[in-house]
N, C-alpha and C positions, 0 to 999 in steps of 0.2 A: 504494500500500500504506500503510494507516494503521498505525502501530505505537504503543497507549500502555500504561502500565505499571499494572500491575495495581492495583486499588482497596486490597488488601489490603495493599501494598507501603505506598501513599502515606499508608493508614491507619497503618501502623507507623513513618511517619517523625514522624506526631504524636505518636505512644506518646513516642519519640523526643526529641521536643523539649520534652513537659511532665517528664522526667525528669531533662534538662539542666536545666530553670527551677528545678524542684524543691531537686534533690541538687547537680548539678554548680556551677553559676553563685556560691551561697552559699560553697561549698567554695572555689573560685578565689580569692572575696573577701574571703576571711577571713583573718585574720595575715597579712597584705600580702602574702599570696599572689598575688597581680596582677601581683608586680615580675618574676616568672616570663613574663610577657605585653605588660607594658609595654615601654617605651624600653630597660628595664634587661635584659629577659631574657637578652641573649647572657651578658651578667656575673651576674646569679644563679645564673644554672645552670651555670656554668662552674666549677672548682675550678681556678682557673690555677694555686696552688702544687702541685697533686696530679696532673703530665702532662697535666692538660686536662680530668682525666676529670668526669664530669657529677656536680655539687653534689649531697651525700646528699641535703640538704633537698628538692630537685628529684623526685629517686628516689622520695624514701618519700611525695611530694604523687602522683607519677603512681603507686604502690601503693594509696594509697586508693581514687584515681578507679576504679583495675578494682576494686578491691574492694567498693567502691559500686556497680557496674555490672554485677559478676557476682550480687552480693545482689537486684539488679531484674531479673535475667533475661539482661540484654542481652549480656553481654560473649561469653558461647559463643555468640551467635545462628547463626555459621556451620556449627558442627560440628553434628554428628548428633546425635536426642535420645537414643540409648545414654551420651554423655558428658556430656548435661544441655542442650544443644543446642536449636536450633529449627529442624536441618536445612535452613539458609539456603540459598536458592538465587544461584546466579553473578548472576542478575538482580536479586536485593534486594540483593546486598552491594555492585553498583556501584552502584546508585542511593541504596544509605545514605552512601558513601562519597566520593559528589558531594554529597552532600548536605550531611554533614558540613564536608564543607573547604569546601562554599559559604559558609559561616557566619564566616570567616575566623579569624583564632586566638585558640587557646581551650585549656581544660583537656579538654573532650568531644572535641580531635582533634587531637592533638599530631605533627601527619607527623616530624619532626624526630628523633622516635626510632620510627617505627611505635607511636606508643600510640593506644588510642581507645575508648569506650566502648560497643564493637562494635571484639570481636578478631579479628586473622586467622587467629591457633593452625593453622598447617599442620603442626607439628610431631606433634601428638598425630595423628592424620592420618597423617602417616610410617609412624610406630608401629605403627597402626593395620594396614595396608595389605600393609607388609615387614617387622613384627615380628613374633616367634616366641609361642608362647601367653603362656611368661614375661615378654616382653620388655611384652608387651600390658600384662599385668597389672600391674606392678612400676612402669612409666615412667609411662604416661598419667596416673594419678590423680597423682601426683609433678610432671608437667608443669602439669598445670590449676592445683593449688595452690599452682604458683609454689618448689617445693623443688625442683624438677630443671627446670635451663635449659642449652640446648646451641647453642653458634655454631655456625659453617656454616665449615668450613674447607678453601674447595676454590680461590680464589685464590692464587698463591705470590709470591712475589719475583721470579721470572722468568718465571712464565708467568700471563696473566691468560684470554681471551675462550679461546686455545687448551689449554683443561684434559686433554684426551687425552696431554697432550705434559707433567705434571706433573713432578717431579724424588723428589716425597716417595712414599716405599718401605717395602712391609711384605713379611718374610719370616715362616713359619711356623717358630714356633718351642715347643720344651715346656720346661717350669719347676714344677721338683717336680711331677711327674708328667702336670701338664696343658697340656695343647694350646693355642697362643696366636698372638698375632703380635708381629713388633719390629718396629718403627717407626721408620724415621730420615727425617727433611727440616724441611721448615718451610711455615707458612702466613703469608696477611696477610689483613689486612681482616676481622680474625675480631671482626664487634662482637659489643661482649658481654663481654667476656672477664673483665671485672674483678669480676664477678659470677654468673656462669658457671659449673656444676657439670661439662660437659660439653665436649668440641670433638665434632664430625660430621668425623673427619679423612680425605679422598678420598684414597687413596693406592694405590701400583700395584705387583701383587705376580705380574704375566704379561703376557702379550702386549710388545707392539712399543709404544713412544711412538707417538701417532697411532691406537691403536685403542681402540674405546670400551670393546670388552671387559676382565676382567683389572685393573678398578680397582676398589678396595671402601668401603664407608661404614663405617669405623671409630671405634668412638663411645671416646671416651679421655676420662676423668676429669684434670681440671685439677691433682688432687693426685698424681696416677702421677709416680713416679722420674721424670727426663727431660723434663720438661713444660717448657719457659723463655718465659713472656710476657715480649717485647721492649718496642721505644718503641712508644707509644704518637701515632698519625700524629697530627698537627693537619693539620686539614680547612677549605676555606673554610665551612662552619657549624660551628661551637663549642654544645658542648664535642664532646670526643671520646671516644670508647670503643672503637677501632677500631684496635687493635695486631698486631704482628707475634708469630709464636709459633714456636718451635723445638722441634722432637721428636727425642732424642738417647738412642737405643737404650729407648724406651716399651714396655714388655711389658704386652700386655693379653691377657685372658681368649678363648678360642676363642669363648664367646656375647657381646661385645662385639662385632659384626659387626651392623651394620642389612641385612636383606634378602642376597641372590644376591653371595656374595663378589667374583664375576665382575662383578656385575651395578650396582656402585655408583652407576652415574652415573644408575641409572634413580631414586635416591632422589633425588636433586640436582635429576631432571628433574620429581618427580612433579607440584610444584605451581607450574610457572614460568607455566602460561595464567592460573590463578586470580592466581598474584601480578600480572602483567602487565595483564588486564584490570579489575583492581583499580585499582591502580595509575593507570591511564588517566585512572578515572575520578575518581579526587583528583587530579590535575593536572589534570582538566578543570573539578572545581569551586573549586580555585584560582584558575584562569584566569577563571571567571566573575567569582569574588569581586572581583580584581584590575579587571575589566570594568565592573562595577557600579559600584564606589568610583571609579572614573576618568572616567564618565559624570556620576553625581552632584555630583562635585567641577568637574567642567565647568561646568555647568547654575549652581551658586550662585556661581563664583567672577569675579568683574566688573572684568576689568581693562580700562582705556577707556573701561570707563560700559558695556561690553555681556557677558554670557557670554560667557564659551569658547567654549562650545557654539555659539554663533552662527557661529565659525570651521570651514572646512573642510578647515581641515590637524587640529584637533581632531578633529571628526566620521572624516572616512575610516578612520585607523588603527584606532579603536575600531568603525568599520562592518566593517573585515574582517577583524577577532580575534573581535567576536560571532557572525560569519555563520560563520567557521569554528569555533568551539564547537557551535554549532546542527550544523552538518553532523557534527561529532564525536560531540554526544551519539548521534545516531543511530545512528550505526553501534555503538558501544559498547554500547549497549542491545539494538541485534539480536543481537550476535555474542554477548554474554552471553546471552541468552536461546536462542539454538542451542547456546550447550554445554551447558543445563540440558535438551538432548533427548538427549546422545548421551553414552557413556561416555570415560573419559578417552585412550584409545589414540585413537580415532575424532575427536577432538578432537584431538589432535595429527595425524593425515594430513591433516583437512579444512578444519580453522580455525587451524590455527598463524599462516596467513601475518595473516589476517583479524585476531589478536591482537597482533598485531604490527604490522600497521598504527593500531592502539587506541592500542598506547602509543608510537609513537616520535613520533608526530604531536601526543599531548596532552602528553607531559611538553617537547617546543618549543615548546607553544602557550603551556603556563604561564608558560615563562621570556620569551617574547615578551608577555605580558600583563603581568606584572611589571615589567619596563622599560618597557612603554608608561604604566602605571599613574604610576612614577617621574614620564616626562619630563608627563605632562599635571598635574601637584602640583607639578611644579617643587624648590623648593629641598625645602619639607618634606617630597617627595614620599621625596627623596635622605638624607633624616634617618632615624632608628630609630625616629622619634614615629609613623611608619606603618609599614605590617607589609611592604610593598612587598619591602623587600631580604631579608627574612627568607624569604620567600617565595619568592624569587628562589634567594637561596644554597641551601636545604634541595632545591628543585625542582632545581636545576641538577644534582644527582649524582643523579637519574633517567636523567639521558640517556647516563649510565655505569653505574651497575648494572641489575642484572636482566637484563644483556643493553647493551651499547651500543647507540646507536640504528644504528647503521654495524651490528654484528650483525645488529639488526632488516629492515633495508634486505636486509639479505643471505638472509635468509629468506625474503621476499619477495621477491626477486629470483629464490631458487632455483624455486620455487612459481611465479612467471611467466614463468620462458625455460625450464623444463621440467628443469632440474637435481635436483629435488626431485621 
């Protein structure tokens, strides 16, 4: 079976790259915007006197790049063209998305915080999907534009992979005359926070701990009575934005509910394939990049009077990090291209496992490519003067969000002993 990707795809990745040469590259370059990318990034971007959290300067450089990018077209590329869109499909945005991180670090692809110039916007999506006609109308155009941003607040302090089993509680409640919910628990790992109009607060108002029914998508504005952003975690990649949040008696409005009261966690579920085999596919062109630069630095670098390369403790590692890239692009490229035939319930019965093997596989391959990268550089390899460890740290909490790769493995597992 030959499988290659569309003309039109590879045409867009040029579009693509004379836009980066254009707009992006100048922009990077300019007021030593570089130091962002260079040696120095982790301490640019970092505001160490301010909990960690990410250097305005930082902020408002990665605001232009979308805002240059959505002025080109590109940055909805994935959404539908009702939102201004170009109805991307699962198979353009992994293949832009390897594409992008092939290029190693840059202003056009910053994984570090999810930026890129080609968005992922699942949120508006959400909305979309499990919002009410108002909610549609009122939020989306407010999301695009960057005035309405909302964390994901479905991790706690005690409970992580098992969400069904949550501690934070909403009861129905009325207040002057309208119908509402109170809220008490707490969340963590709510990034975003410090800029953030919104939390997504998953909280459980029936059923038993352990059922998935009876939990709801409660969207709570960051200024509601009650609201308390905590510390703020430091993370092995700096800076952070990624704090703990307390809800202590939060009264919110009866339409501040996303979708099926009951039904919350289907919001949480809606876009875990597209995130997932996304995702795959930037850890898989990390892994490339990591692969490239460790090949080329073999080949020129002469210690003895001969290349590296001449060596086959050099060669083998890098023989079967590339061979399994290859074998990876593959499958990430079919399995994307089968979910652009089927809708999304269909997609989760028949490809879950299939997406799942995407990514637990590419985000180990990257952090194994990163370290190999390292030890074939040697000391500089181990320095900040290459992008190695940055790569390494940022990739390395793939293999804990979105799913642990042990989650992952268990999905596939359920899907091949027949538990699923």
């Amino acid at each position: 079976m030959s499988f290659e990707i569309p003309q039109d795809i590879e045409d867009y990745l040029a579009e693509l790259d004379a836009f980066i040469e254009a707009e992006i590259k100048p922009l990077e370059q300019q007021d030593d915007n570089i130091r962002f990318f260079d040696h120095r990034r982790e301490h640019a971007r970092t505001d160490w006197e301010n909990d960690g959290l990410p250097n305005e300067e930082w902020e408002g450089l990665l605001r232009e790049m979308r805002r240059r990018a959505d002025a080109a077209g590109h940055f909805r590329f994935a959404l539908p063209k009702e939102f201004g869109g170009k109805d991307g499909s699962n198979l353009a945005m992994a293949r832009i998305r390897e594409h992008l991180a092939a290029k190693g670090l840059g202003l056009h692809n910053d994984l570090q915080n999810e930026s890129s110039i080609v968005g992922n916007l699942v949120q508006p999506l959400m909305v979309r999907d499990f919002g009410t006609e108002e909610q549609r109308r009122d939020f989306i155009p407010a999301m695009l534009e960057g005035k309405m941003i909302w964390t994901f607040g479905l991790t706690e302090e005690d409970h992580g992979s098992d969400a069904t089993w949550m501690d934070t509680r909403a009861v129905k409640e009325t207040r002057d005359g309208k119908p509402g919910w109170l809220i008490n628990g707490n969340k963590m790992w709510t990034t975003g926070s410090h800029i953030a109009t919104h939390c997504m607060c998953f909280a459980r108002h029936a059923g038993e701990d352990g059922d998935a029914r009876g939990i709801g998508c409660f969207l709570v504005p960051y200024d509601a009575e009650g609201v308390e952003i905590g510390e703020y975690l430091w993370t092995f990649n700096m800076p952070t934005d990624h704090p703990k949040v307390k809800f202590t008696d939060v009264w919110i409005p009866e339409g501040a509910v996303l979708g099926d009261p009951d039904l919350g966690l289907a919001c949480a579920q809606h876009f875990v394939h597209e995130n997932r085999i996304r995702q795959a596919a930037s850890s898989l062109g990390a892994a490339q990049y990591c692969i490239d630069e460790a090949v080329q630095y073999a080949r020129e670098r002469k210690p003895f009077g001969k290349p590296l390369s001449a060596n086959q403790a050099i060669q083998f590692p890098l023989v079967e990090l590339h061979t399994e890239a290859a074998m990876l692009r593959q499958l990430i490229y079919s399995v994307a291209a089968a979910m652009d035939t089927m809708p999304k319930p269909e997609v989760a019965k028949r490809l879950s496992d299939k997406v799942s093997m995407c990514n637990y596989r590419a985000n180990r391959l990257v952090c194994d490519a990163a370290d190999r990268a390292m030890q074939v550089h040697g000391g500089i390899g181990y320095s900040r003067h290459k992008p190695f460890e940055h790569i390494y740290r940022h990739h390395r909490r793939y293999r804990i969000t979105e799913g642990a790769e042990e989650i992952q493995m268990r999905k596939i597992g359920g899907h091949l002993f027949g538990y699923i």
